[in-house]
N, C-alpha and C positions, 0 to 999 in steps of 0.2 A: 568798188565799195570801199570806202574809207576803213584804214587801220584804227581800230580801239588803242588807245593807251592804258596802260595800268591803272593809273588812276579809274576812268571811264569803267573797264571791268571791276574794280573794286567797289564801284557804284553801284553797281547792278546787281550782282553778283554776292555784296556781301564776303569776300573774299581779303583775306590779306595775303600778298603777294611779295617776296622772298626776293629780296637782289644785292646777291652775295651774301653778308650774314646782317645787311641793315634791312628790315621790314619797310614798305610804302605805308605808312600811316594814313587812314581813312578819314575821309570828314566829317562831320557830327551827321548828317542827313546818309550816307553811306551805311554805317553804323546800326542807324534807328530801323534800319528796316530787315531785319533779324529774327523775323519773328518777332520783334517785341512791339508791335503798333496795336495788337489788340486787346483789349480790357474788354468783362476780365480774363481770367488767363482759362486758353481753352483745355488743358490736361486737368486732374485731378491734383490739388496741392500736394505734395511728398510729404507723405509721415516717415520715410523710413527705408530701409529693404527691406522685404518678407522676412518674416524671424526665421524661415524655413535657412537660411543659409548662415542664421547665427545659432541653430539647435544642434546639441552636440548628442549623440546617439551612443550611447556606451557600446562597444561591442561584448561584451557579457551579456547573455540569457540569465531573467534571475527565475526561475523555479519558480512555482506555485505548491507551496507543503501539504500533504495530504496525512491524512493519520498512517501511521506505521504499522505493517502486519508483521505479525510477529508470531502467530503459529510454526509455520515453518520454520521460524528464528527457532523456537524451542524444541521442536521435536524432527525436524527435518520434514522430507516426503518422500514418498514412494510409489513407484509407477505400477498401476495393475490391470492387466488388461491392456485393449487399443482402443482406437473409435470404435472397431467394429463390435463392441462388447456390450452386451444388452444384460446382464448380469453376472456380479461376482460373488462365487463363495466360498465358504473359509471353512473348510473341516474341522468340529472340533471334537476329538478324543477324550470320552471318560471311560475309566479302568473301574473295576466290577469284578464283586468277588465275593464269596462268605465260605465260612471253614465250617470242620465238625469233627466231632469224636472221631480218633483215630480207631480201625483195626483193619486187622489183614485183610478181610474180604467188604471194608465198607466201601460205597461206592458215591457216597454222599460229597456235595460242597462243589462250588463251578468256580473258577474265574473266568472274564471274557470281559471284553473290551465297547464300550457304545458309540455309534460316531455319528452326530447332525452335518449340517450344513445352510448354515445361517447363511443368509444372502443379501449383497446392495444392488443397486441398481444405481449404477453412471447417470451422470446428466452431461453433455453436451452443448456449447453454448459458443458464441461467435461474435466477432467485431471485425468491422469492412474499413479498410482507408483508402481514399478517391481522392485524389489530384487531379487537378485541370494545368494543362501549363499554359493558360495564362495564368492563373492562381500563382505555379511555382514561380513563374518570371516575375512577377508584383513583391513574391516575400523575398525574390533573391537582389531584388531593387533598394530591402530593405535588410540587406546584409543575413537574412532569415536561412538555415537549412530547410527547408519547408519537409521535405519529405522526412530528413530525420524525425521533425519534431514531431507530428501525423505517427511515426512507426513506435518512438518512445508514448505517445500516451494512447496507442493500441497496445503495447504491454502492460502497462499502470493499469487501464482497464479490465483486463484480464486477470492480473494477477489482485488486484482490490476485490473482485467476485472471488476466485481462487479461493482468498483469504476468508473472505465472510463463510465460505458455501464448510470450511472448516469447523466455524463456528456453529452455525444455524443450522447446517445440510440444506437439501434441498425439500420443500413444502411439495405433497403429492409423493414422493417419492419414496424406496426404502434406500434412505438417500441423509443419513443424522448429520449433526455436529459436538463438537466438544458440551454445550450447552444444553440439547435437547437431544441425547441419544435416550430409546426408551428403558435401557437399562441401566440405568444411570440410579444408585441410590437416594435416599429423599436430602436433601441438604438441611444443616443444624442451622437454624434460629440466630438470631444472633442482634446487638443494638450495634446503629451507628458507631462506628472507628473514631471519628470525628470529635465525639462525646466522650473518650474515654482517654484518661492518662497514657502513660505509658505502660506502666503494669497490667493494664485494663485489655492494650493491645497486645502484648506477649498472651495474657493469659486466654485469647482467643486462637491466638495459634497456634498455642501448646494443648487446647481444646479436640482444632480438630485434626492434630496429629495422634491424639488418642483416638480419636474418632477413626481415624483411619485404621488406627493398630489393631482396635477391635472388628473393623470392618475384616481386615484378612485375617484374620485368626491367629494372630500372632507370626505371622510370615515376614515380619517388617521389622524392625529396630530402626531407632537415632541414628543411625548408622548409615543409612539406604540412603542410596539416590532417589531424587527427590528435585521435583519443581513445581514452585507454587504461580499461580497464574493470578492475578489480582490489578485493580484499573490503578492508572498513573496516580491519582485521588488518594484510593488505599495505602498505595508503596509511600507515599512521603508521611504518613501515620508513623511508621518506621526510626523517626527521628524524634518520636518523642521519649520521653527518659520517664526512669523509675523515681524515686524517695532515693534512692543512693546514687543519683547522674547515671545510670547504666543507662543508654538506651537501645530501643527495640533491638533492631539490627545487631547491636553487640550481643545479645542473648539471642538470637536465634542461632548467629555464626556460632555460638561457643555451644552452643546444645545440639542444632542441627546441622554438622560439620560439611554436608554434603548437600545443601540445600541451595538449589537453583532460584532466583527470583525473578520473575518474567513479566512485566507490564502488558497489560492488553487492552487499548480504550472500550472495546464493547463490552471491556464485565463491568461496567457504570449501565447500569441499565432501569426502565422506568420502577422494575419494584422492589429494586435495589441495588447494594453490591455486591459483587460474586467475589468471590476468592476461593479456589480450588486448589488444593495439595493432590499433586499424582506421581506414583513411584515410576518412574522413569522404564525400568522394565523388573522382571524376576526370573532368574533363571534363564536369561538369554531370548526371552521372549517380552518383545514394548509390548507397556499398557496401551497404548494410544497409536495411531500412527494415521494420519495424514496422506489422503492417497489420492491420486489422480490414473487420469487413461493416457490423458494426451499433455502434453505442455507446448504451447507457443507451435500449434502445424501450422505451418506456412503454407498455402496455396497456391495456386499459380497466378501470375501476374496478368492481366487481363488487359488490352492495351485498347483503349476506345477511340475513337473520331479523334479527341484534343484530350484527349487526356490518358489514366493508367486506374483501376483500383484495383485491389488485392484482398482477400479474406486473411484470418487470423482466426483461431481455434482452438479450444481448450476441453478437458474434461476433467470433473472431478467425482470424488466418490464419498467426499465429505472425510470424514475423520471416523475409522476405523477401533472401534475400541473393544479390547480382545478380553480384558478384563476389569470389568467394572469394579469390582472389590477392592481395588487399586487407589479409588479415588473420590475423592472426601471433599466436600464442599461447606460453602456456611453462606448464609442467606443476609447480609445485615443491612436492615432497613427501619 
């Protein structure tokens, strides 16, 4: 069989061919046949690369904001009971007693002591996180911690209920909140914040700080501790002034020296605003207190076919309130 020459293969072939560092240059008809002889062209015209490899991916997570709970902010919590607890109660103690004419052999007049036992009832309540791992291998493609993120918003979960069941309690239940405990005094009347100067708003919360004084019988002074609970709306009322540039907040600090101020979005509510003054405690005993069974139990990890899920578990008791005379409200709508 006859040897090809360079050239001959560069024909054919398409091929430029290297000898030493000079290239054999091809002829026009070598050349043309390159793929290029057919019209019209058989790929798809190029727009571009894919943007995919000119998209830049921030590696920061940005959040998604949720309203702030802020009960616990202000009064803490407390643990009562476990899950296995199907009722809690709170002994309470009244003292009892009446006198009489004294003599040697009278036998007249008792003291003795009374004791109830008001009771809540727990609620119990749950959220499940499931992973698949292809799931987790897809978000770990995507630079994602997949599982963290799954385990942080099973605690958000939890503790947003937490928060509300503070507020509301629980429906069905003997089970209150900060807002609808049934012994909760009636709340004062009141107009729109919004509508009124500054003077207008001092003089609603020097209102039902009276309000309050008279509620305990004088057990209270300017002087107590003190948190007022009112929606983000109401607190920036706060910064309006008097006839003499004083504003709110400056009179309340110089009158009420010990007074807490606490934002909470549910007191914006459909038939009004709330703003609540409550003495912190008397005597070593909280007005309020905020209480659960369980926080965040973790159960056991469940490992399936291609994947994992876990329970998460909570209990609360709603908001515990020992003395209502404590605490004063105003209705302004």
């Amino acid at each position: 069989m006859p040897k090809l020459n360079f050239n001959t293969l560069a024909q054919r072939a398409g091929v430029v061919f290297m000898t030493g560092h000079n290239p054999v240059e091809l002829d026009v008809k070598a050349r043309s046949q390159i793929a290029m002889d057919a019209s019209p062209l058989i790929t798809t015209p190029n727009g571009g690369i894919p943007a995919l490899f000119t998209t830049f991916v921030d590696p920061k997570v940005i959040e998604v904001l949720v309203e702030p709970m802020k009960i616990a902010q202000a009064f803490g919590e407390t643990k009562k009971g476990d899950w296995t607890s199907s009722a809690v109660q709170f002994p309470v103690v009244e003292s009892v007693g009446e006198v009489s004419s004294y003599g040697d052999f009278n036998e007249n007049a008792m003291s003795d002591a009374n004791v109830n036992y008001p009771s809540r009832q727990p609620y119990h309540y749950q959220t499940i996180i499931r992973v698949g791992e292809r799931e987790l291998a897809i978000a770990g493609q995507a630079r994602l911690d997949w599982t963290s993120r799954k385990q942080i918003a099973a605690a958000l979960t939890l503790n947003k209920f937490q928060n509300k069941s503070y507020i509301y309690g629980i429906a069905g239940l003997q089970n209150y909140g900060l807002l609808n405990d049934p012994n909760l005094l009636p709340s004062i009347t009141d107009t729109p914040w919004k509508n009124k100067d500054g003077q207008g708003v001092y003089d609603s919360v020097q209102k039902l700080f009276s309000q309050l004084v008279k509620q305990s019988g004088g057990l209270i002074d300017r002087s107590s501790a003190m948190t007022l609970l009112l929606s983000p709306e109401m607190e920036t009322c706060f910064t309006k002034t008097n006839q003499y540039n004083v504003n709110v907040s400056d009179q309340i600090a110089k009158n009420l020296p010990n007074l807490k101020i606490v934002t909470v979005p549910e007191y914006s509510t459909l038939a009004g605003e709330i703003v609540q003054l409550i003495v912190n405690e008397y005597e070593g005993q909280p007005t309020v207190d905020p209480s659960f069974t369980e926080k965040m139990r973790v159960h056991p990890l469940i490992q399936a076919k291609s994947g994992f899920e876990q329970k998460r578990s909570q209990g609360t008791l709603g908001t515990v309130i020992y003395r209502p005379i404590f605490i004063a409200s105003i209705l302004a709508s």
